[in-house]
N, C-alpha and C positions, 0 to 999 in steps of 0.2 A: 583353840584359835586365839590367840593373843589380841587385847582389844586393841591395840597401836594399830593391827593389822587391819581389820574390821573399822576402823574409823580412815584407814587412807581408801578399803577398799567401797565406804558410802560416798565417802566424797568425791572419790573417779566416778560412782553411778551418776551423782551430782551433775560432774562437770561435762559430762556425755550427753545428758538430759540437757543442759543448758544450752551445749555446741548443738543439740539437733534444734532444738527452738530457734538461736540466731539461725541457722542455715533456712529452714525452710518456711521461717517467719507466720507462722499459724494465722488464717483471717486477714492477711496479708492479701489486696485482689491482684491481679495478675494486670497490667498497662497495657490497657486494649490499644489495638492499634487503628490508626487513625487514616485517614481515606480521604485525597483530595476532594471527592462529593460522593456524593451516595444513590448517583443515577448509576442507572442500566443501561449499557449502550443500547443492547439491543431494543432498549423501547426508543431510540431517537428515529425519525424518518427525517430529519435537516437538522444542519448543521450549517456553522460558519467558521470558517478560516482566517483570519487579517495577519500577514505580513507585508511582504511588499507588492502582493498583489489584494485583494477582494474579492475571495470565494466561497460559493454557496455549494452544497452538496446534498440533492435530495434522493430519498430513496425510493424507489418505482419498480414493485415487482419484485422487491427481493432485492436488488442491484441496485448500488449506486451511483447516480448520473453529477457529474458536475454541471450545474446550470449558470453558474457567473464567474468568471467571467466570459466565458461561453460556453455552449453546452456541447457534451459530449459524454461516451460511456466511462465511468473511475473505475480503477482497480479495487475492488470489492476488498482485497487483502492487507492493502497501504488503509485502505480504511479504518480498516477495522481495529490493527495496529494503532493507530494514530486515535480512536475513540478509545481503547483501551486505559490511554490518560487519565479516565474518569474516573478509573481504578486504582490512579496509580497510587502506593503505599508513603506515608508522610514520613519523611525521616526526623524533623521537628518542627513544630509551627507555635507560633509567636503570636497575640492580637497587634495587628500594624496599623501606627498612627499617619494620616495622611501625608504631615509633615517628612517621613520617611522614606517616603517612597522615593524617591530620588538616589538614596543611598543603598538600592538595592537594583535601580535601574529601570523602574516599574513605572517610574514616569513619560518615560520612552521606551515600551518594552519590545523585544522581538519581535513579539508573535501576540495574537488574541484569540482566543478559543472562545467564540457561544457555543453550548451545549444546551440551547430552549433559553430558560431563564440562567442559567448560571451563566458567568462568563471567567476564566483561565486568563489571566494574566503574567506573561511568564516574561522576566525580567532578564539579571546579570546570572554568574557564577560565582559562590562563595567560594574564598582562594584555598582552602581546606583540602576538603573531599570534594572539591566540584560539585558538588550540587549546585540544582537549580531553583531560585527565586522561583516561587509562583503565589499570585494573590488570588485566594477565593474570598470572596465577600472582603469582612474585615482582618482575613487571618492570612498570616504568611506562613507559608510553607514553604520544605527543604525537600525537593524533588530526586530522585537518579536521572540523571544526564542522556539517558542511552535513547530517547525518545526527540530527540532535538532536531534531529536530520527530515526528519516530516515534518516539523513545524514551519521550516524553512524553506521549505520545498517551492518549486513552483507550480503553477493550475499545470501546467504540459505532462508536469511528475507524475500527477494524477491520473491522467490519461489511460486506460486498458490498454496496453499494447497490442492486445488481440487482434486480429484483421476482420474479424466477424465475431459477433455475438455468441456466446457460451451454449445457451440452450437449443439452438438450432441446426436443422441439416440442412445441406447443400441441395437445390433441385436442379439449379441451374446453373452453367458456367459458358459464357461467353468471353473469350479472348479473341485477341486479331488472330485470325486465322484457324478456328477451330472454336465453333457451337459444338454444346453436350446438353441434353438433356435426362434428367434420370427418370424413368419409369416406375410404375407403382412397386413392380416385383426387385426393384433394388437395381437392375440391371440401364446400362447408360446408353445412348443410342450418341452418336457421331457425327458430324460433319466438316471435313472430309472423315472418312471411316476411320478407326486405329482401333490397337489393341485393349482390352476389356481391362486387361492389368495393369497397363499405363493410366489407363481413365481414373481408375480405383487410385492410384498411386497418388493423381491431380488434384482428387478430391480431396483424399485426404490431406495434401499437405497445403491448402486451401481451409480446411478444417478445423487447423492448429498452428497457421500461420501466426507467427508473432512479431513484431517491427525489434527494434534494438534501442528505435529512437522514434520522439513523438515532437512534431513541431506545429507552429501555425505557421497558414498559408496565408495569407489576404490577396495574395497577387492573383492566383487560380489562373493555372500556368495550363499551355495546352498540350496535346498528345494522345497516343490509342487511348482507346475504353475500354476499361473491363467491365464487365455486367455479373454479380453475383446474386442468382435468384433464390430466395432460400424458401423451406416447407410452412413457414407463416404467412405464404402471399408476399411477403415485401421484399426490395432486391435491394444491393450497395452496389456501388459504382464507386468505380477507383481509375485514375487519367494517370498515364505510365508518364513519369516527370523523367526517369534514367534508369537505364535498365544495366551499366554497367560500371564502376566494377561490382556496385551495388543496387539493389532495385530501389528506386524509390519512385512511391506511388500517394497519390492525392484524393482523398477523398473529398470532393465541391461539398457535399450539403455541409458537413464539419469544417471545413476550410480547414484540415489536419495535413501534415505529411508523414505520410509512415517510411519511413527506412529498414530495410529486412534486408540483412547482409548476404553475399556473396553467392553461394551454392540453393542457400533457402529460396532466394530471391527467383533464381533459375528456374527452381524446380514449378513454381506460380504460373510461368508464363506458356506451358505447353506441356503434352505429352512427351516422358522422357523414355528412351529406349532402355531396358532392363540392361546393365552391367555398365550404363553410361557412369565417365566420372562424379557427373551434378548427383545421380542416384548413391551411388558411394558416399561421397564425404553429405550429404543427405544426412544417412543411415549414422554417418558417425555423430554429426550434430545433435542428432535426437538420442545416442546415447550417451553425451555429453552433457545433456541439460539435467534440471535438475527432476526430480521426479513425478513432484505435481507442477511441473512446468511453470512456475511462479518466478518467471527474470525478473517481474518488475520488484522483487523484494529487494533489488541489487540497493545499494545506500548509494546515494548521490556524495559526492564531497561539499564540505562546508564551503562557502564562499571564504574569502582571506579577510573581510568586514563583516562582522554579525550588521543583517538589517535592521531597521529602526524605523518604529511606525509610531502614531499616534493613538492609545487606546478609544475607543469612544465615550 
């Protein structure tokens, strides 16, 4: 072997050994990544909100209730979403001097987040990648954008759209014109009398009744009564505000209006006769929803002004 050859063929072993060194830079640590805080959602039982309204959110029982600015049951799922925040992955953060805040929008920011003792200050949008300004302590961070629409939201957004509580069954239903009571053995008793499958049908869509829309009431407007008794002792009442083209119903102790569209709405207020059309387009609705029945994940649209609050 020719040493000319031998000497090109060490110095390719050379420059092989050297291209693996720059490449995968030995001892070299890996740039951990960085995490707006380093709480647990799941260890929060309260929370606070500040946009353009002033909202408290505690937890009771597993579920969370919005308690300010009134109280009522929250969507457990918008929740959760929206504490997720705490998690959320830093795309670049800066130590931010007071003086600058202003220039990032943080002096009047959107939205406030307490999380306990932390508190989220989430500002403008860098004109880039969109991201979003947000101030923990004294560091800025480069957020993703996709969580904004909860910030913004209002306390109504919050709202369960549920017509009843998650964990409970029905014992008792009172509408105008037709008392039901259910018996231990599952079976419902009538007055006036009707059929056992229609009863079953009432129940259930009483069960998993959902609104489309959630409002406050202050007026507490009058009308029939519905009575819903359920298997913890305690009952909901609901005052029928309009029964057509859509139902909407008021619950007094919440001062809420629930709106449940069309055929849903029908099926609430009585015994339907099997092959009726309210049964039909019924049956279609429910297999048009989505699976784990979660409408309220629908995203509200941005207002055409971002709000503007005062941090504290």
């Amino acid at each position: 072997m020719k040493p000319k050859f031998l000497l090109n063929l060490v110095l390719l072993v050379v420059l092989a050994a050297l291209a693996g060194v720059a490449f995968f830079e030995p001892g070299k640590e890996e740039p951990k990544t960085v995490y707006l805080t380093h709480l647990d959602p799941e260890s929060l039982d309260r929370f606070e909100l500040k946009n353009q309204e002033n909202m408290v959110f505690e937890k009771h029982e597993g579920h969370w209730r919005l308690t300010a600015p009134f109280l009522a049951p929250a969507n457990d799922i918008r929740i959760r979403q929206m504490l997720n925040l705490a998690k959320a992955e830093s795309a670049a953060h800066y130590p931010l001097k007071p003086e600058d805040s202003s220039k990032f929008e943080l002096d009047k920011p959107k939205a406030v987040l307490n999380l306990g003792e932390v508190q989220l200050i989430f500002g403008g949008q860098e004109p880039i990648d969109m991201h979003r300004y947000v101030q923990v302590g004294d560091t800025l961070h480069l957020v993703s954008d996709d969580f904004f629409h909860h910030l913004i939201a209002k306390a109504t957004d919050y709202v369960d759209k549920k017509l009843l509580p998650e964990d409970t069954k029905l014992k008792e239903i009172f509408l105008p014109g037709l008392q039901a009571k259910g018996g231990e053995n599952g079976q419902w008793t009538m007055e006036p009398p009707g059929e056992v499958g229609a009863m079953n049908d009432l129940a259930a869509a009483w069960q998993s009744a959902r609104a489309i829309e959630v409002k406050r009431d202050e007026q507490q407007g009058q009308g029939d009564v519905i009575r819903i008794g359920l298997n913890n002792g305690q009952s909901v009442e609901f005052v029928i505000l309009q029964r057509e083209p859509d139902l909407l119903l008021l619950r007094p102790d919440l001062k809420l209006q629930y709106l449940v569209a069309g055929e849903s709405g029908k099926r609430l207020l009585g015994l339907q006769k099997p092959g009726t059309e309210a049964d039909k387009e019924g049956k279609e609705d429910e297999s048009e929803s989505p699976a784990d029945g979660s409408l309220d994940e629908v995203i509200d649209p941005e207002p055409e002004e971002d709000p503007v609050i005062e941090p504290e």
